[in-house]
C-alpha positions as protocol buffer text, in pm:
chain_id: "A"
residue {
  index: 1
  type: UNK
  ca { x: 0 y: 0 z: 0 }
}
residue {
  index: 2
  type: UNK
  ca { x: 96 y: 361 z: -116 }
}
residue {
  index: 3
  type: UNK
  ca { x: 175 y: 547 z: 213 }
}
residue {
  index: 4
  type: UNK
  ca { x: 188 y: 896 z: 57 }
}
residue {
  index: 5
  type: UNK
  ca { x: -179 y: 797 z: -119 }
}
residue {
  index: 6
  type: UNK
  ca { x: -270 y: 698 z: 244 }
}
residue {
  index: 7
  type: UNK
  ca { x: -198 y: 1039 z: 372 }
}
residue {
  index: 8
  type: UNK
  ca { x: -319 y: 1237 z: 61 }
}
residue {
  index: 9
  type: UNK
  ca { x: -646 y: 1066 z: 70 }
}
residue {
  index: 10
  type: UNK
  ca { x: -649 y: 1134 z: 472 }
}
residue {
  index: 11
  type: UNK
  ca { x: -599 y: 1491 z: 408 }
}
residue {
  index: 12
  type: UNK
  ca { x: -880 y: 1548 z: 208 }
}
residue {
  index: 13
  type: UNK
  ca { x: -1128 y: 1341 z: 335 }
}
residue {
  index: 14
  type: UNK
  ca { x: -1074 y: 1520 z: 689 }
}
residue {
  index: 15
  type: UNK
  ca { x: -1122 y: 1834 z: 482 }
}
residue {
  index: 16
  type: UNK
  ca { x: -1476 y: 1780 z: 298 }
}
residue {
  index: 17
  type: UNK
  ca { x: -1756 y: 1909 z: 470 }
}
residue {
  index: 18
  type: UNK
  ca { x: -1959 y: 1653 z: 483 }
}
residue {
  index: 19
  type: UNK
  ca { x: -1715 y: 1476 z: 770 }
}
residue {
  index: 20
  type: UNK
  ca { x: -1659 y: 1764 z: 941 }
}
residue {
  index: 21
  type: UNK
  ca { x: -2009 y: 1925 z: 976 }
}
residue {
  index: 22
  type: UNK
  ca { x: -2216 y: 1562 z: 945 }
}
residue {
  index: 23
  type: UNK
  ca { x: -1977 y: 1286 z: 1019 }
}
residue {
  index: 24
  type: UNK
  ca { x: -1767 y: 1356 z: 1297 }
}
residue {
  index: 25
  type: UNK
  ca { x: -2023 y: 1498 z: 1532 }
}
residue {
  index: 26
  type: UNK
  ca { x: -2346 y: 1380 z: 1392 }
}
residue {
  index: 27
  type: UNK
  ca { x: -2332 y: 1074 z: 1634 }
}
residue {
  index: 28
  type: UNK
  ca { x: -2261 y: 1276 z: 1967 }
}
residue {
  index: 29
  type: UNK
  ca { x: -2534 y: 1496 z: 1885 }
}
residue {
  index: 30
  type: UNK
  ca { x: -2744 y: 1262 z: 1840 }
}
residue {
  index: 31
  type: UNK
  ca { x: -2658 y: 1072 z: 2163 }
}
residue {
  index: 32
  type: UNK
  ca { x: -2698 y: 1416 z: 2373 }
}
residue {
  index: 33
  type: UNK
  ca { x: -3100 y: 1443 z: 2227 }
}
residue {
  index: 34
  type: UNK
  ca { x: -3217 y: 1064 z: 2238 }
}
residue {
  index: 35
  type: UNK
  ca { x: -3213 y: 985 z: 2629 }
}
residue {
  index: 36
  type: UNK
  ca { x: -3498 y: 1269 z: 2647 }
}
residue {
  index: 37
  type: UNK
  ca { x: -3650 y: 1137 z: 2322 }
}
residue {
  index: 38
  type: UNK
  ca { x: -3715 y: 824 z: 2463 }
}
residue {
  index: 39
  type: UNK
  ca { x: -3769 y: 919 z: 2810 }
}
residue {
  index: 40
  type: UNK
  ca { x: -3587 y: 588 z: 2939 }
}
residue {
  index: 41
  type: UNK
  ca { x: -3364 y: 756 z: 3217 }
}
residue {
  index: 42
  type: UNK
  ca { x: -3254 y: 514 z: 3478 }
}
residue {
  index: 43
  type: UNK
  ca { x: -3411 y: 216 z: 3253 }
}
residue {
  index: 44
  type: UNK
  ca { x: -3210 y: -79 z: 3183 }
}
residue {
  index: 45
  type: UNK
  ca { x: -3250 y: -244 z: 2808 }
}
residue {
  index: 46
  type: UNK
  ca { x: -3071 y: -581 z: 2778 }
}
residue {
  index: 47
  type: UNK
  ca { x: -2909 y: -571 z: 3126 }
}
residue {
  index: 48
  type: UNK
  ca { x: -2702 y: -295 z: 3061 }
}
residue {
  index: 49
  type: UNK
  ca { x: -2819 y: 124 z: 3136 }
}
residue {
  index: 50
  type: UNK
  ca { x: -2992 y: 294 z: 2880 }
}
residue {
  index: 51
  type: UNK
  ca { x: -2729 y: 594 z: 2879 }
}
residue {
  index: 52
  type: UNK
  ca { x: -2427 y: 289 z: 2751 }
}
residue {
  index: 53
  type: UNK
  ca { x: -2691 y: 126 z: 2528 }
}
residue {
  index: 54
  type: UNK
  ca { x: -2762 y: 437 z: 2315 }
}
residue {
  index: 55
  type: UNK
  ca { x: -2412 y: 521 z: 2352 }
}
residue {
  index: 56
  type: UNK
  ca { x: -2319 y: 203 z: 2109 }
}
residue {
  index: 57
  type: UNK
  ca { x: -2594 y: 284 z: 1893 }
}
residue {
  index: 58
  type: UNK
  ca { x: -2471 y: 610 z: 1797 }
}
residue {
  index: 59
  type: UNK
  ca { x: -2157 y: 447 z: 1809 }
}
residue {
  index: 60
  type: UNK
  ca { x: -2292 y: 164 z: 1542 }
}
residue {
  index: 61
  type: UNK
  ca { x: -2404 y: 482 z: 1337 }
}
residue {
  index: 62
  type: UNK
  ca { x: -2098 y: 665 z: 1319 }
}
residue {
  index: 63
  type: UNK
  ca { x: -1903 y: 306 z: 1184 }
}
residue {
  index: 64
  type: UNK
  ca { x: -2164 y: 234 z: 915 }
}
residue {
  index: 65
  type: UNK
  ca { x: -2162 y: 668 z: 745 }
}
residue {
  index: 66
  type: UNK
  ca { x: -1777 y: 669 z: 736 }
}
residue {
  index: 67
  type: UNK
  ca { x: -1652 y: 396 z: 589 }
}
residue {
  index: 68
  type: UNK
  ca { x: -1953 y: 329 z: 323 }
}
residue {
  index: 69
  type: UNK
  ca { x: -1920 y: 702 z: 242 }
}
residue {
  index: 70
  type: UNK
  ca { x: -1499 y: 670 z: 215 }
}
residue {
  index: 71
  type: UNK
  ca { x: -1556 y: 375 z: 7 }
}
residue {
  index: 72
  type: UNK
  ca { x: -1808 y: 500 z: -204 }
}
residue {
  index: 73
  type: UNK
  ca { x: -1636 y: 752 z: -335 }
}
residue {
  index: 74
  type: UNK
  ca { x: -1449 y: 542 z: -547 }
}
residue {
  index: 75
  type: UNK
  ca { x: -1773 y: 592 z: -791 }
}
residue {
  index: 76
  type: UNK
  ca { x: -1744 y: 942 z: -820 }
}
residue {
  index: 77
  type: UNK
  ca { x: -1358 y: 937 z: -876 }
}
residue {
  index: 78
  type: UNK
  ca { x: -1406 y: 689 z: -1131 }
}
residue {
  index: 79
  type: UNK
  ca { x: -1614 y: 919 z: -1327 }
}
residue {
  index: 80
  type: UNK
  ca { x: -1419 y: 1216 z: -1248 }
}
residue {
  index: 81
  type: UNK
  ca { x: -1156 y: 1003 z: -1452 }
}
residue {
  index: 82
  type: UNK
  ca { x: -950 y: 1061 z: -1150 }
}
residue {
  index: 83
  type: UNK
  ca { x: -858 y: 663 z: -1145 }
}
residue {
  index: 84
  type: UNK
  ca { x: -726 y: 684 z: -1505 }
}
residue {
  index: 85
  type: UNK
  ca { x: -502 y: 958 z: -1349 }
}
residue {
  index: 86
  type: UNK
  ca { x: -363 y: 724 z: -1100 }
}
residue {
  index: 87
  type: UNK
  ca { x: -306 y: 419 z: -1334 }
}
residue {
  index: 88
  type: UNK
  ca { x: -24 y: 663 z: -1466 }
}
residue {
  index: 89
  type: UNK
  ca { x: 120 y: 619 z: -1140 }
}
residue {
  index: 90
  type: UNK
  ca { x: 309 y: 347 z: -957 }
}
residue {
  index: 91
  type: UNK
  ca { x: -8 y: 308 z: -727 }
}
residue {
  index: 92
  type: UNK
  ca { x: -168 y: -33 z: -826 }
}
residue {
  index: 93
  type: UNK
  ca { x: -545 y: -105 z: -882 }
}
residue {
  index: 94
  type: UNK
  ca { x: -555 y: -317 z: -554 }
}
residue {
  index: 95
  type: UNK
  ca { x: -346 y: -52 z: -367 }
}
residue {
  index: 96
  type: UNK
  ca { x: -576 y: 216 z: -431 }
}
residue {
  index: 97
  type: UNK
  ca { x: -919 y: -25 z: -318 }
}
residue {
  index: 98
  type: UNK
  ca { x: -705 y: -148 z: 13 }
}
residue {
  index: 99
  type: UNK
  ca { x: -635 y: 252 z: 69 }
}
residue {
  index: 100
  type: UNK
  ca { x: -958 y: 322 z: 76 }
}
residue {
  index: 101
  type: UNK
  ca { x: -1076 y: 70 z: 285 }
}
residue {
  index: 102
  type: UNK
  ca { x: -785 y: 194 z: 548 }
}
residue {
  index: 103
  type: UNK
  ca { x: -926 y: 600 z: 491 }
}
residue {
  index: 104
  type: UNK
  ca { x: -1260 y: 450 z: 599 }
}
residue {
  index: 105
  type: UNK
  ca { x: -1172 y: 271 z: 901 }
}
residue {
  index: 106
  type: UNK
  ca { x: -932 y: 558 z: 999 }
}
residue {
  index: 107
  type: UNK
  ca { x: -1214 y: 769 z: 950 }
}
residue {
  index: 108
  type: UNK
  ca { x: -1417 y: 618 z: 1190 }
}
residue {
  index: 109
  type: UNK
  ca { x: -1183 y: 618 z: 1457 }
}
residue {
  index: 110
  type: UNK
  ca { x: -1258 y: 1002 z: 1556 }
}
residue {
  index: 111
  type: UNK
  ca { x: -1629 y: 1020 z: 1566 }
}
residue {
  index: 112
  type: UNK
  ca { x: -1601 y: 698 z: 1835 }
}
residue {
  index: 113
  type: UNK
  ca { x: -1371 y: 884 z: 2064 }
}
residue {
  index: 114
  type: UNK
  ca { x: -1555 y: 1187 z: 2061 }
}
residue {
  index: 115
  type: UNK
  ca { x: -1877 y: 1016 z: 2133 }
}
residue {
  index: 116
  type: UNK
  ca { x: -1678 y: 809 z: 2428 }
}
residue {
  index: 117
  type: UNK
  ca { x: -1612 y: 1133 z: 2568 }
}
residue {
  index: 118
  type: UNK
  ca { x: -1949 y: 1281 z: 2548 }
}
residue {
  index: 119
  type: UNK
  ca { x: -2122 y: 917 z: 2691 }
}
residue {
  index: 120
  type: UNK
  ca { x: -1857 y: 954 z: 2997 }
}
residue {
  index: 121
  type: UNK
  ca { x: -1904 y: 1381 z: 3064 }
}
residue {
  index: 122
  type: UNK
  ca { x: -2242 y: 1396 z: 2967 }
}
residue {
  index: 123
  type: UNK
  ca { x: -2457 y: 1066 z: 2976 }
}
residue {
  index: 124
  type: UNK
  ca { x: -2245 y: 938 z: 3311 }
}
residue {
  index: 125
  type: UNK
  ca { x: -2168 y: 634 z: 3154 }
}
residue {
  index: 126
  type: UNK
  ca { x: -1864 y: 441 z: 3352 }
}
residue {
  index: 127
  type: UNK
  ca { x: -1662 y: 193 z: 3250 }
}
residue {
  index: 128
  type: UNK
  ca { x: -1256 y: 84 z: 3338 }
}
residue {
  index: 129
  type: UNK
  ca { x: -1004 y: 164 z: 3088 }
}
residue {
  index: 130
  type: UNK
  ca { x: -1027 y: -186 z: 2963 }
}
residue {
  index: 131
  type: UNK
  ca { x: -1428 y: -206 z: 2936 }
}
residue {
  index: 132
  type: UNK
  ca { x: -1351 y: 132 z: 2724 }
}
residue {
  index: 133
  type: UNK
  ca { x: -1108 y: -40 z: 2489 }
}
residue {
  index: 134
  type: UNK
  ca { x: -1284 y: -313 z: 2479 }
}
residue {
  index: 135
  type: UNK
  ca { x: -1668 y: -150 z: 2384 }
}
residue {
  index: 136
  type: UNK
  ca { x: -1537 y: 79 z: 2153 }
}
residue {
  index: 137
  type: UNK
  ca { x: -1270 y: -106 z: 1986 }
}
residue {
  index: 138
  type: UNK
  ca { x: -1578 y: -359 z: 1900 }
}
residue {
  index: 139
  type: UNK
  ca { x: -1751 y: -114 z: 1723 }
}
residue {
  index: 140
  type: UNK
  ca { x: -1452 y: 11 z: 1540 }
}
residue {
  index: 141
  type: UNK
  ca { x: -1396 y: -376 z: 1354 }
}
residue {
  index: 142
  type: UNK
  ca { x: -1769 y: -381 z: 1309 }
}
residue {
  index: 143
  type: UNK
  ca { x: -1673 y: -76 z: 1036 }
}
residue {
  index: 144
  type: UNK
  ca { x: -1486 y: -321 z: 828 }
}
residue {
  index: 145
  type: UNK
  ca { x: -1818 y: -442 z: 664 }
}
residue {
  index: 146
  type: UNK
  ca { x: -1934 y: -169 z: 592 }
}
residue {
  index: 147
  type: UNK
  ca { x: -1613 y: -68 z: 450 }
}
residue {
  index: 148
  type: UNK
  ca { x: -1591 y: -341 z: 176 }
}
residue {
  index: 149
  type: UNK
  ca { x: -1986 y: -238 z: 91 }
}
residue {
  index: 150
  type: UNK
  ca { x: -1858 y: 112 z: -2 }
}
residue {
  index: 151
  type: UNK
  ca { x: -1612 y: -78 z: -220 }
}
residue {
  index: 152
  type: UNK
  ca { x: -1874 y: -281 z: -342 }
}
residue {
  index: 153
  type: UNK
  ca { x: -2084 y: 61 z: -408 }
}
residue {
  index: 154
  type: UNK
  ca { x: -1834 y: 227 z: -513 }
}
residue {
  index: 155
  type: UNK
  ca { x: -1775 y: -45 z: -791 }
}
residue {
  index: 156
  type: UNK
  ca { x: -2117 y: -88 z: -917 }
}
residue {
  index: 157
  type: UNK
  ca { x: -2306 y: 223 z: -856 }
}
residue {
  index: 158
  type: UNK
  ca { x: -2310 y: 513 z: -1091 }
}
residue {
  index: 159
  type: UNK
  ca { x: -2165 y: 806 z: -986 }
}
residue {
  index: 160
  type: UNK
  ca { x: -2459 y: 1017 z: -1025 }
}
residue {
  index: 161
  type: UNK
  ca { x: -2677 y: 796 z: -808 }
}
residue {
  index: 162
  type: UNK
  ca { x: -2395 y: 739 z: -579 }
}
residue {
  index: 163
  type: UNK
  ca { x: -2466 y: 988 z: -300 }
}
residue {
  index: 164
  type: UNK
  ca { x: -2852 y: 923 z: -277 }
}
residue {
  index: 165
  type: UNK
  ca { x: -2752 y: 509 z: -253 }
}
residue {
  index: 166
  type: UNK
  ca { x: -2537 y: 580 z: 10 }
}
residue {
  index: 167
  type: UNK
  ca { x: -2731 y: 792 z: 217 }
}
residue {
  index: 168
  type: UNK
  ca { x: -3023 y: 538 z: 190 }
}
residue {
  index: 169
  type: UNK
  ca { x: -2830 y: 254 z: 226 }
}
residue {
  index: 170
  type: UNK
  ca { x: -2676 y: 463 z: 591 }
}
residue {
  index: 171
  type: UNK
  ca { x: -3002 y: 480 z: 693 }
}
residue {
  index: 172
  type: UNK
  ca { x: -3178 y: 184 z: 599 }
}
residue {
  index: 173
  type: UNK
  ca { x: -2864 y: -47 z: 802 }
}
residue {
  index: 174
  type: UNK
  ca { x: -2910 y: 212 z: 1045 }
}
residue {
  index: 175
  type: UNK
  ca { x: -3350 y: 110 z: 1081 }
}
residue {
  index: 176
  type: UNK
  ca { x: -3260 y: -220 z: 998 }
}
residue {
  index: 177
  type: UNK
  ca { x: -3017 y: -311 z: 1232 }
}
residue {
  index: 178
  type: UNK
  ca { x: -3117 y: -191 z: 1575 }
}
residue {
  index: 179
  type: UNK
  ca { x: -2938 y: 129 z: 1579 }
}
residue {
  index: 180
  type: UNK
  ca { x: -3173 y: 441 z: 1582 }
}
residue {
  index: 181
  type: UNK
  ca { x: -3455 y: 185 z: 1707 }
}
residue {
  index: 182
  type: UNK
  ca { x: -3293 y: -8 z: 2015 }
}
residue {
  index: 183
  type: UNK
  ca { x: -3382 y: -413 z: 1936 }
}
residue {
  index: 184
  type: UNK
  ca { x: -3571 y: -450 z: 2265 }
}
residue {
  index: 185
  type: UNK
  ca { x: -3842 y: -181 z: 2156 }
}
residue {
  index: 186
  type: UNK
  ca { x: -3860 y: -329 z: 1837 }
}
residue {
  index: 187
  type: UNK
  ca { x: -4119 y: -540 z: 1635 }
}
residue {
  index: 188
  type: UNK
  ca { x: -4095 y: -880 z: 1650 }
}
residue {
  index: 189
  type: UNK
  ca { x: -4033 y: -881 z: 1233 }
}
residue {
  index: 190
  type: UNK
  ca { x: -3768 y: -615 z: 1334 }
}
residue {
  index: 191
  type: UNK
  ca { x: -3561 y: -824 z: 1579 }
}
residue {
  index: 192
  type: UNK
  ca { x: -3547 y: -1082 z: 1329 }
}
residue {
  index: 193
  type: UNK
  ca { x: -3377 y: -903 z: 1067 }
}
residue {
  index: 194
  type: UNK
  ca { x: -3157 y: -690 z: 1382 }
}
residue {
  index: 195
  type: UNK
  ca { x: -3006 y: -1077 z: 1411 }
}
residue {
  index: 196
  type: UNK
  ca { x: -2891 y: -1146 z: 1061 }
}
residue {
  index: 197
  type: UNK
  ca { x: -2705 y: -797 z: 1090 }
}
residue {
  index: 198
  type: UNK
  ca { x: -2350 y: -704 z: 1174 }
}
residue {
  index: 199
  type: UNK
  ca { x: -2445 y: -423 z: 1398 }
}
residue {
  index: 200
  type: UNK
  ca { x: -2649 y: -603 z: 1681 }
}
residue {
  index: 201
  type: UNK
  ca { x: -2362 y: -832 z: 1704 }
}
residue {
  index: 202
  type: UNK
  ca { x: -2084 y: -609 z: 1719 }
}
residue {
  index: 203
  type: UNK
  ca { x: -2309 y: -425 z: 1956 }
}
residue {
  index: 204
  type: UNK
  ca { x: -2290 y: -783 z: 2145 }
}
residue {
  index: 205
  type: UNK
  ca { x: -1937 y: -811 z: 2141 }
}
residue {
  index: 206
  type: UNK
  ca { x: -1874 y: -441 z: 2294 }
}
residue {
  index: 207
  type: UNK
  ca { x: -2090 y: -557 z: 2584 }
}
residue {
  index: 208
  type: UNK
  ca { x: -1885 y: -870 z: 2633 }
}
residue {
  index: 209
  type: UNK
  ca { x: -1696 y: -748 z: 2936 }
}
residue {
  index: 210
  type: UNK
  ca { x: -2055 y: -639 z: 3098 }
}
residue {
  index: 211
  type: UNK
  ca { x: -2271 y: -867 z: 3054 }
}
residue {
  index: 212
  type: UNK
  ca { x: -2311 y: -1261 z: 2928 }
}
residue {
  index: 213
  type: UNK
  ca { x: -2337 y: -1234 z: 2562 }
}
residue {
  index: 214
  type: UNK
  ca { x: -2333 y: -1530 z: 2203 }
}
residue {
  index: 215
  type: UNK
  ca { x: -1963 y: -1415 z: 2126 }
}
residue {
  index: 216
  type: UNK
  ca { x: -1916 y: -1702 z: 1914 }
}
residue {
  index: 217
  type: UNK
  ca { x: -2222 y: -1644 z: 1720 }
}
residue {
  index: 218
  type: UNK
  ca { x: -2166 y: -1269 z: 1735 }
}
residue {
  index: 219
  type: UNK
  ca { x: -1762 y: -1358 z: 1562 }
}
residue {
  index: 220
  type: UNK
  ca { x: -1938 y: -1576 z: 1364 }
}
residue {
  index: 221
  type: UNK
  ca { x: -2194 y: -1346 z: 1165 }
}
residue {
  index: 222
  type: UNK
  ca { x: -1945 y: -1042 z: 1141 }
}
residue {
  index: 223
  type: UNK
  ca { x: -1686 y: -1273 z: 968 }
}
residue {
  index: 224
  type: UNK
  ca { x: -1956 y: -1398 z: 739 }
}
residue {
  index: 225
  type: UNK
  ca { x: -1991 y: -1068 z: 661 }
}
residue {
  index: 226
  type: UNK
  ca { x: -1645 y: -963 z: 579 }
}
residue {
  index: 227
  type: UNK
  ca { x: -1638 y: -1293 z: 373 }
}
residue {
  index: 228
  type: UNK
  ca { x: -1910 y: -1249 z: 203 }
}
residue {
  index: 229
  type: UNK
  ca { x: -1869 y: -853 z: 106 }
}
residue {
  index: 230
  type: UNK
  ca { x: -1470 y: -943 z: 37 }
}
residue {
  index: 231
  type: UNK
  ca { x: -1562 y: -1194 z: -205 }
}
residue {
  index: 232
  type: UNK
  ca { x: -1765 y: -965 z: -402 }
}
residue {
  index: 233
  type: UNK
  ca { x: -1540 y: -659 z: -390 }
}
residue {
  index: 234
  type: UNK
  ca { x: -1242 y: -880 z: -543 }
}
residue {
  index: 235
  type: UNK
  ca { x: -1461 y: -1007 z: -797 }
}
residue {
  index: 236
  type: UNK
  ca { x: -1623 y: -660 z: -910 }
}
residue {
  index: 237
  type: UNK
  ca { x: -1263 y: -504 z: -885 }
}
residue {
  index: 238
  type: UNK
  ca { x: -1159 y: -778 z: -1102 }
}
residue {
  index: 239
  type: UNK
  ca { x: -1447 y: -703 z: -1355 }
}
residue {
  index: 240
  type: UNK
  ca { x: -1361 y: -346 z: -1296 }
}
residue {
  index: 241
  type: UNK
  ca { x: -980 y: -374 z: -1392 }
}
residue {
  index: 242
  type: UNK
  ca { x: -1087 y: -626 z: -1713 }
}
């Protein structure tokens, strides 16, 4: 991997807007407004207090808009002929794909410790140095699917329909998977789909060191994932590169 691409790519994606004014803080904000939404002070949803709970949701939010938006963007560079400009580089196809994925888990790293220190300052939410690590280094891997389906997006959507996919896809994971609804207030349909998806069990694992959780299961179904999305990234990169 290109190091100096690395950093470019850092550069500017820490300098769009969008992260700066949506991205980064979006998730924090959010965290601050949705204990009164819900009016659940005190309450305790799957053994653990509401204040950590929503915590990881917004947490689960913040890893699925990063790295599916860094990844994504491949689209609109490839139709910017921007990739044409870097094949008369020594950066390889594969180089540039891997350094994107690495821009969108980097990316996701800020808007997690920012919302850590919000949940601890604002929401009281307490937890040792290693539950800390622990919790929120959870929901950092659980980013690397959704990294590899902004490759996949990136890949197969058109440029000009990119940014509406991606904000619909954002949101739809975001429904779908537990994270702006909490699972135990959901529908039974709901919960059903919550369990086929990466985010309730990287939700699971960040609560390992709290409370009795499937981590097996929960390894399981985020590995499938990364599988699964891999597999198809490779194989429309391959197309891509034919």
């Amino acid at each position: 991997m290109n190091t100096r691409f690395l950093v470019l790519e850092l550069l500017r994606a820490t300098r769009t807007r969008r992260y700066l004014v949506a991205t980064m803080p979006l998730p924090s904000l959010m965290l601050l407004v949705l204990p009164d939404v819900y009016d659940l002070e005190g309450v305790a949803l799957g053994g653990v207090p509401i204040a950590l709970s929503l915590m990881l949701n917004m947490a689960m939010f913040g890893v699925i808009s990063a790295p599916v938006t860094t990844g994504a963007s491949i689209a609109v560079e490839r139709g910017a002929g921007w990739q044409r400009q870097l094949r008369l580089t020594p950066l390889t196809g594969a180089g540039y794909v891997v350094g994107k994925g690495v821009v969108g888990m980097l990316l996701a790293l800020p808007p997690l410790v920012l919302l850590g220190l919000v949940g601890a300052f604002t929401q009281d939410v307490r937890l040792s140095a290693g539950q800390w690590l622990v919790c929120l280094g959870a929901v950092w891997l659980t980013g690397l699917p959704f990294v590899l389906l902004g490759i996949v997006l990136g890949l197969v959507v058109s440029p000009g329909a990119m940014q509406a996919v991606t904000g619909v896809a954002s949101l739809a994971l975001s429904v779908a998977g537990g994270v702006l609804i909490p699972v135990e207030l959901a529908p039974d349909w709901l919960r059903r789909v919550v369990l086929t998806l990466p985010m309730h069990w990287g939700k699971q694992l960040a609560l390992s060191p709290l409370v009795d959780v499937e981590v097996g299961r929960a390894l399981f179904v985020l590995g499938a994932w990364v599988v699964g999305l891999g597999l198809i990234a490779a194989r429309r990169f391959r197309a891509a590169e034919a």
